[in-house]
Legacy VTK file of the C-alpha trace (Angstrom):
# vtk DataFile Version 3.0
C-alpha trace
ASCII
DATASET POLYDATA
POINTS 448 float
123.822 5.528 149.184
122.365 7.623 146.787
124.416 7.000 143.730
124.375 3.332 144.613
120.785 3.297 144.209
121.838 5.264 140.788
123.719 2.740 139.680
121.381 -0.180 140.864
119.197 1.577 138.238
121.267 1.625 135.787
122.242 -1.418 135.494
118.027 -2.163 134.904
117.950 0.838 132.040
121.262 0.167 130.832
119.849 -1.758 127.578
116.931 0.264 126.837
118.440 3.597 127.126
121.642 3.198 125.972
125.536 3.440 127.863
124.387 7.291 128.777
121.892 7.558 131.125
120.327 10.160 133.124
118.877 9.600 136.347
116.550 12.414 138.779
117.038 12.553 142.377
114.416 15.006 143.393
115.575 18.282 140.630
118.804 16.491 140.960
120.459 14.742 137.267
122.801 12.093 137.423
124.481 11.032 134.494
125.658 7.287 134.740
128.358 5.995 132.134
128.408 2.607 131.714
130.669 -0.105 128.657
134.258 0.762 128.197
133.760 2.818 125.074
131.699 5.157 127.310
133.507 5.413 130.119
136.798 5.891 128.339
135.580 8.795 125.879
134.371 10.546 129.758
137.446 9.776 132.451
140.060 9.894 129.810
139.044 11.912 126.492
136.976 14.245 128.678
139.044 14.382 131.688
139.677 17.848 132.395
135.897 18.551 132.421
135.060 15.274 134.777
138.203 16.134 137.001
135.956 17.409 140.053
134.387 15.810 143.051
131.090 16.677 143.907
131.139 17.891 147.338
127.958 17.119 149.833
127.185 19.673 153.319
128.246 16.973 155.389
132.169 16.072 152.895
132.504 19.474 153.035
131.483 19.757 156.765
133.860 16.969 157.326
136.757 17.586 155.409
136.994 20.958 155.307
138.219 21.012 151.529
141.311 19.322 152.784
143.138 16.924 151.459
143.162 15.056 148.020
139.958 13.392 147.579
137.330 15.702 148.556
138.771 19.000 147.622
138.688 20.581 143.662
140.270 23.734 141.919
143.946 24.753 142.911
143.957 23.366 146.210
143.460 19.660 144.862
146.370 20.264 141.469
148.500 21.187 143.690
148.356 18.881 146.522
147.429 16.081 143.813
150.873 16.749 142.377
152.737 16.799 145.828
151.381 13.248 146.372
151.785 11.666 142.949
155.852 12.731 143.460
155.882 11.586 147.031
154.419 8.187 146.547
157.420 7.637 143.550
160.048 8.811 145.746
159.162 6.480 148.302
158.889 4.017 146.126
163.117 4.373 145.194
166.187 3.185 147.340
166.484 -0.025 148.994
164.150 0.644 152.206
161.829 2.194 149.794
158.239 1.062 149.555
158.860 -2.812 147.404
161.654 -3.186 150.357
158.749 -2.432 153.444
155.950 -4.671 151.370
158.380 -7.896 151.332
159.056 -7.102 154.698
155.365 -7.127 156.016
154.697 -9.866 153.510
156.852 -11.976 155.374
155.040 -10.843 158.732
151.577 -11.990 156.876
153.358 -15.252 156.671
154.309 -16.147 159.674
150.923 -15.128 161.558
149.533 -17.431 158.836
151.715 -20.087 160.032
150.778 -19.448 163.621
147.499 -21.391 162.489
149.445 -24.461 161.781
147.030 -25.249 159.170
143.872 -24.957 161.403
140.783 -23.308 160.345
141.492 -19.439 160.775
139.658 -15.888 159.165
142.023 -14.142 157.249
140.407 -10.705 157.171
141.781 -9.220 160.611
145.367 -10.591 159.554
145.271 -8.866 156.289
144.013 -5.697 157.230
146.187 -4.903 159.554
149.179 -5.679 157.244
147.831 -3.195 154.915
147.269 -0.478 157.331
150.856 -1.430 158.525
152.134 -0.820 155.183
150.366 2.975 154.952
151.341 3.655 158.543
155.289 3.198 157.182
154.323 4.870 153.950
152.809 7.915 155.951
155.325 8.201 158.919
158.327 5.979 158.860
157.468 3.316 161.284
155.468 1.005 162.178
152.515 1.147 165.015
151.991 -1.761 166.924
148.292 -3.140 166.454
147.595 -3.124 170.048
148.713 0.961 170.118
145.426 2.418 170.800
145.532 6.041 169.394
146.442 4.124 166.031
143.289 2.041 166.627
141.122 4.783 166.890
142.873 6.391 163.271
141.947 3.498 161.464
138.083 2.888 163.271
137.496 6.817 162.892
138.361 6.514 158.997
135.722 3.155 159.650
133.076 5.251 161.047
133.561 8.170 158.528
133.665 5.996 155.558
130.475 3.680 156.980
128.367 6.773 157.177
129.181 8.132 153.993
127.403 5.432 152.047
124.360 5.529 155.191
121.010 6.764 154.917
121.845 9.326 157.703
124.185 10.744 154.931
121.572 11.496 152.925
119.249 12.962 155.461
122.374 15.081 156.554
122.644 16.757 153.396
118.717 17.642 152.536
118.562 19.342 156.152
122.477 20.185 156.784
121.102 23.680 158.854
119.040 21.198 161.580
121.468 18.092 161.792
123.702 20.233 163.749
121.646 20.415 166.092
120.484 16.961 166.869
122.140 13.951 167.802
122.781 11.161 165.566
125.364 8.920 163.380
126.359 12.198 162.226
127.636 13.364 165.532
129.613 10.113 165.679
131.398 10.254 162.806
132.361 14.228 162.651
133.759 12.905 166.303
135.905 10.320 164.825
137.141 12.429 162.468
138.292 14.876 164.990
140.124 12.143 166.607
141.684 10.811 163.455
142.965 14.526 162.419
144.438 14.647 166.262
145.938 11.571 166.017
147.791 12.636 162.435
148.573 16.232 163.841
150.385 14.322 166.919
152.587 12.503 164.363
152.922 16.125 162.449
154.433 17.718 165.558
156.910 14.713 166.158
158.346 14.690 162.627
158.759 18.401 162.827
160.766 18.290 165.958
163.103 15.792 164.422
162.847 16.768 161.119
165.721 16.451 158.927
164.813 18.307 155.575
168.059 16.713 153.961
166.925 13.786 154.416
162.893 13.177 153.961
162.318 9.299 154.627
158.086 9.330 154.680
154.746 11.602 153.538
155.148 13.779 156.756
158.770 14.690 155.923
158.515 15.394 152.289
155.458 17.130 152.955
157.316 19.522 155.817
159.872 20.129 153.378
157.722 21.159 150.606
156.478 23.640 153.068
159.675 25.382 153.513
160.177 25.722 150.037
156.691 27.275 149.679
156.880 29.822 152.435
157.334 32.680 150.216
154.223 31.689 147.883
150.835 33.377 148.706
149.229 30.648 146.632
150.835 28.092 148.351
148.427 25.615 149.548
150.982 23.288 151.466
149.953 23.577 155.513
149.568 21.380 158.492
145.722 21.198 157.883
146.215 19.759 154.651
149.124 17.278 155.457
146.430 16.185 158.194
143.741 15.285 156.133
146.464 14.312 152.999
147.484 11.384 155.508
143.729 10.421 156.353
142.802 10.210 152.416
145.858 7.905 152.425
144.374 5.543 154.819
141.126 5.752 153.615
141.888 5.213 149.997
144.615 2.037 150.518
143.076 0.439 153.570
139.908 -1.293 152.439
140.431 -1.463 148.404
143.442 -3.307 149.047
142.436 -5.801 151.955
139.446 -6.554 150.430
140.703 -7.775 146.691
143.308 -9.751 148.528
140.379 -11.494 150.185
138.819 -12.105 147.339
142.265 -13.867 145.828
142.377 -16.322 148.697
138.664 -17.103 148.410
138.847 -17.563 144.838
142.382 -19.650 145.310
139.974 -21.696 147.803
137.264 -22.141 145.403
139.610 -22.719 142.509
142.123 -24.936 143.050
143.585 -26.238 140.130
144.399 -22.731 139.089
145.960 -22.228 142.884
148.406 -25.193 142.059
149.066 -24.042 138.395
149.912 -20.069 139.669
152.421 -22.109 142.424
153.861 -24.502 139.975
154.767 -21.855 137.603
156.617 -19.847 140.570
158.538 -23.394 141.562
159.399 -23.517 137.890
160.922 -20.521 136.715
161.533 -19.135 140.465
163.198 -22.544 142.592
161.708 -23.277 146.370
165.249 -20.794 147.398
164.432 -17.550 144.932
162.963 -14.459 146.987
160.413 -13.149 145.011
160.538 -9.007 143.573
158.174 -7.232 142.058
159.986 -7.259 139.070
159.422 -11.216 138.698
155.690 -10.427 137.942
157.707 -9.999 134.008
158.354 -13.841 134.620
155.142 -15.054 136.100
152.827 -14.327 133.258
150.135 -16.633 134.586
150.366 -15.116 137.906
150.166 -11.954 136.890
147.291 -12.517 134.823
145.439 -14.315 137.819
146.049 -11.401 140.372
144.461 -9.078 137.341
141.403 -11.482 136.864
140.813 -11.176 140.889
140.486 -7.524 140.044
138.454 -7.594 137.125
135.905 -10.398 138.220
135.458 -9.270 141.987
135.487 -5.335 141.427
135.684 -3.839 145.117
133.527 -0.951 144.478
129.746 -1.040 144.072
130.379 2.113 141.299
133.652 4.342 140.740
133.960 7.536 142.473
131.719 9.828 141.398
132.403 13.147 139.325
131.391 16.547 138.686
131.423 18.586 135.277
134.031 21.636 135.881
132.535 23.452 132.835
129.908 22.654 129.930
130.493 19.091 128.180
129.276 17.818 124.852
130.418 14.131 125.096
129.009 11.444 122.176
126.389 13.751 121.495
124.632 14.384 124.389
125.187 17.989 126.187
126.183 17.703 129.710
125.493 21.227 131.677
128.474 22.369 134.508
128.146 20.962 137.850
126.031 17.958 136.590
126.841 15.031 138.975
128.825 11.708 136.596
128.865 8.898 137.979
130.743 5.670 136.173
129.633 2.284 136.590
133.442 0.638 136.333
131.696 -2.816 136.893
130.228 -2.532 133.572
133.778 -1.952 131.963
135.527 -4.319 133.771
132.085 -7.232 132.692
131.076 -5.446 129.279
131.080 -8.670 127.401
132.365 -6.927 123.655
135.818 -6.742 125.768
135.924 -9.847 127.601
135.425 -13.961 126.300
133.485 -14.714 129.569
132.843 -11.331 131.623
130.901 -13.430 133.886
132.895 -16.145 135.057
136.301 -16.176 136.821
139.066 -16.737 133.540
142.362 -15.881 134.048
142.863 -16.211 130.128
141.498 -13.292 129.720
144.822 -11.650 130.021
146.725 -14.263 128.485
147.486 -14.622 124.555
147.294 -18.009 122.591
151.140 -18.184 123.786
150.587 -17.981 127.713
152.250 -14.246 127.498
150.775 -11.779 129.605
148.642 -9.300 127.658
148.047 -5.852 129.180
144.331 -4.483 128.438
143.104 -1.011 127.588
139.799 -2.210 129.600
141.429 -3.253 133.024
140.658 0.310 134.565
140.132 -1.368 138.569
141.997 1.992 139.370
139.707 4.368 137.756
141.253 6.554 134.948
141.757 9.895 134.242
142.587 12.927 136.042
141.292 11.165 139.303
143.418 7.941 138.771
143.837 6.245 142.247
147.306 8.015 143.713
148.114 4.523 145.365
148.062 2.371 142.429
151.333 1.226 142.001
151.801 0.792 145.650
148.528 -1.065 145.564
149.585 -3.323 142.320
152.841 -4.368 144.339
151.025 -5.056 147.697
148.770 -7.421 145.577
151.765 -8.874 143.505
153.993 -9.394 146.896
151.347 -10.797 149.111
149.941 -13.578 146.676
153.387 -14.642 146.034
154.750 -14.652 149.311
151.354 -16.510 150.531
151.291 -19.150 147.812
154.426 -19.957 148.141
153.855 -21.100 151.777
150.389 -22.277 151.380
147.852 -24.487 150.171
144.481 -22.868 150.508
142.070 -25.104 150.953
138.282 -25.308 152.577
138.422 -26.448 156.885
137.193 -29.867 156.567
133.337 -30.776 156.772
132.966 -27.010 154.812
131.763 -27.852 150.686
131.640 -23.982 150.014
131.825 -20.307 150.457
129.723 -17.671 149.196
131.264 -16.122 146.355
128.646 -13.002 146.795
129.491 -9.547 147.664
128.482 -7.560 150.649
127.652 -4.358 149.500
128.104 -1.559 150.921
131.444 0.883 150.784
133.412 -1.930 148.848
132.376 -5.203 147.542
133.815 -7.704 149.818
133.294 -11.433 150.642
131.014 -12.283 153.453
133.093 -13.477 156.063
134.812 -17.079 155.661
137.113 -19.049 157.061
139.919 -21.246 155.592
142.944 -23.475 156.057
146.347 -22.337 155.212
148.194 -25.677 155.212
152.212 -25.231 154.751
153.454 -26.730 151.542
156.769 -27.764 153.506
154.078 -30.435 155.056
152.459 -31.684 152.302
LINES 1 449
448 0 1 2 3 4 5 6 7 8 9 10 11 12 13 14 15 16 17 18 19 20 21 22 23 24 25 26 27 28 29 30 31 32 33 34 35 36 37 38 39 40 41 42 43 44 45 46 47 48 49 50 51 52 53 54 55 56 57 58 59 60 61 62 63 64 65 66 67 68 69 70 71 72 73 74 75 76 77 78 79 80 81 82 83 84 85 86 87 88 89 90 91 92 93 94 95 96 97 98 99 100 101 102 103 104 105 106 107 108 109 110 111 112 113 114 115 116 117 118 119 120 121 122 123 124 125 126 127 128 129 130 131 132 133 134 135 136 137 138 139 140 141 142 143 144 145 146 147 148 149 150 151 152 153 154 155 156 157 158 159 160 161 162 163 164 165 166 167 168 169 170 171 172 173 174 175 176 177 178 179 180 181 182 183 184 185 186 187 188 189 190 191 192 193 194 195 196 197 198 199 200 201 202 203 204 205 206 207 208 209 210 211 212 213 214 215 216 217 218 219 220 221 222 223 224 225 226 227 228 229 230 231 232 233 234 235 236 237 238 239 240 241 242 243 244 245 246 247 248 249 250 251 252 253 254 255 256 257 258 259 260 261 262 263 264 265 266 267 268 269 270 271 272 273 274 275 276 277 278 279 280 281 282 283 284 285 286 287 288 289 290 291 292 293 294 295 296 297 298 299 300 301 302 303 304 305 306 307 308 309 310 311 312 313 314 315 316 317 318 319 320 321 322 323 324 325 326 327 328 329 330 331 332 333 334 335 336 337 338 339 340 341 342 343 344 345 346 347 348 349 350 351 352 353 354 355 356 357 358 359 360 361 362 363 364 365 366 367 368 369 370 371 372 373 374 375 376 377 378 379 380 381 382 383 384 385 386 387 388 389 390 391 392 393 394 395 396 397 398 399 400 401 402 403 404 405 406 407 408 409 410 411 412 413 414 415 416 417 418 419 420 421 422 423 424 425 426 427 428 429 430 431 432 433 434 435 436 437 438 439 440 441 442 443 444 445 446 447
């Protein structure tokens, strides 16, 4: 909440003090970075010295420093490395992770179809397809969405996340020594947490009673076989507590980011429709109605591509990026930047700062298109942070986006439900940026 209201700020101060800005909560400095140049010379020039999280009572009360995303020094290299390995691996062979993506892909179009072009709200649909995909990803197999323990993962990773950008959050962590005493949200969410680290030790204790370390097929087993080959290493920090946690931060980090661009794609599809039919046409074109589509046709597709990366540039899913914390002294454009000092980046302002972009403000899918219609690759797309603390999922999260649009266009005409003139293209803010609920019509092509 608190570095929301930071970057709220800063985007008022912005112009009158300049891209580096210092804000005081209570004795407290934040530095904000905001424009690409900025933000670039800090997460990527700098980012050894911006490679910590800062680490509330209640994260550390929570997460134990566990994990990848709220844990720093040796601990998060080495189990930063682990993951960065594991997610490529699983990304090889021909069940690895493009395989399992087409495969729920199709899923996501049939329950689409079950509609049969009827008004329906796509949000439920697609988040469960995503958490599908990470429950694969993170133990082999699928969960059924009625299977309640895996329920209560994904709402305990809800509650945890919901509270961490709450008011109560910030009360927790002025008066950590009292809160444990009293009742409250905090209570709630410590709870969940518990249950969500039960429900991942459960799935620990299965994989290790059928493990086969010859042949690791998801997180869990590569992670129990990196254990083995650590035993003899009193620095090792590979254990069941962190594999726990490891497997939370998965969820956590893929679930919502991911759900919630893809419904800002269909809402923008919806409320632009000519470049809807032009993204389909140039599929039919170079594709045929019979071609399967791969990730690797996204080389083809240059206008599709570049729409899928204007979704993500225009509709940003997070109010500000993650924040840092200075590992040791930093002198950065001139300004002096003491250890420990709380950074925070306002990505929004990269991904809009109009010296980079023709129209920052508008929805242009040229922006990543050259005179020629080829796709052009930008230095300022950075939707996945950059840096040291560059999102682990990315490349599973650039073919989930890539593989779901095409699969759904394919099938599809968006379009409004009838009597309906528009939808809100506003965010609701709060832990991501997502579209206020909405409702729409996916009407089969093979009809029209």
């Amino acid at each position: 909440m608190k570095f929301l209201f930071c970057v709220l700020i800063q985007w008022q101060l912005s112009k009158e003090y300049g891209n580096i800005c210092t804000i005081w909560i209570t004795h407290h400095p934040v530095v904000v970075l905001s424009g690409f140049q900025t933000v670039k010379e800090g997460l990527i020039n700098h980012s050894e010295e911006l490679r910590d999280r800062p680490l509330t009572h209640f994260l550390i009360k929570a997460f134990n420093r566990k994990g990848i995303g709220f844990t720093n020094g040796h601990s998060w290299k080495e189990q930063r490395r682990f993951g960065i390995v594991t997610m490529r691996n699983l990304g090889l062979g021909k069940k690895g992770m493009e395989h399992q993506i087409e495969e729920e892909a199709h899923r996501l179009v049939e329950a689409f179809s079950q509609a049969k072009g009827q008004p329906l709200d796509p949000s439920l649909l697609i988040s469960n397809a995503i958490s599908t995909l990470i429950s694969v990803v993170s133990f082999g197999y699928r969960f059924s969405q009625e299977d309640e323990m895996f329920q209560k993962l994904l709402e305990g990773i809800d509650v945890l996340a919901r509270f961490g950008v709450s008011f109560s959050h910030v009360v927790y962590n002025f008066f950590p020594w009292l809160m444990k005493y009293l009742p409250g949200p905090h209570k709630k969410a410590l709870s969940c947490m518990e249950i969500a680290l039960s429900f991942a030790k459960q799935e620990i204790k299965k994989h290790k009673e059928r493990q086969d370390l010859q042949e690791p097929q998801d997180f869990i087993d590569f992670y129990l076989l990196q254990m083995e080959k650590s035993k003899g290493d009193p620095n090792s920090t590979f254990n069941e507590e962190n594999l726990a946690q490891c497997i939370l931060d998965l969820f956590a980090a893929g679930t919502e980011t991911t759900a919630s661009t893809l419904m800002w794609v269909l809402l923008l599809m919806v409320a632009y429709p000519d470049v809807q039919e032009r993204a389909y046409k140039e599929m039919e074109d170079v594709l045929g109605s019979s071609h399967s589509v791969s990730y690797q046709d996204r080389k083809k597709l240059p206008y599709t591509n570049a729409v899928i990366h204007e979704v993500q540039r225009a509709k940003y899913i997070l109010p500000v990026g993650v924040p840092r914390r200075c590992s040791k002294e930093l002198n950065m454009l001139g300004f002096h930047i003491p250890r420990k000092t709380l950074v925070v980046t306002d990505l929004n302002s990269v991904l809009c700062d109009p010296k980079q972009w023709e129209t920052p403000s508008k929805f242009n899918p040229n922006h990543f298109l050259d005179k020629e219609g080829n796709f052009i690759a930008k230095e300022e797309f950075l939707p996945f942070g950059a840096g040291a603390r560059v999102c682990l999922g990315e490349q599973m999260a650039r073919m989930e986006l890539f593989l779901f649009f095409t699969h759904l266009l394919r099938a599809f005409r968006f379009q409004l439900p009838e009597g309906v003139k528009e939808i809100s293209h506003k965010p609701v803010v709060g832990l991501s940026m997502h579209p206020y609920p909405f409702k729409l019509c996916a009407v089969p092509r093979s009809s029209l």
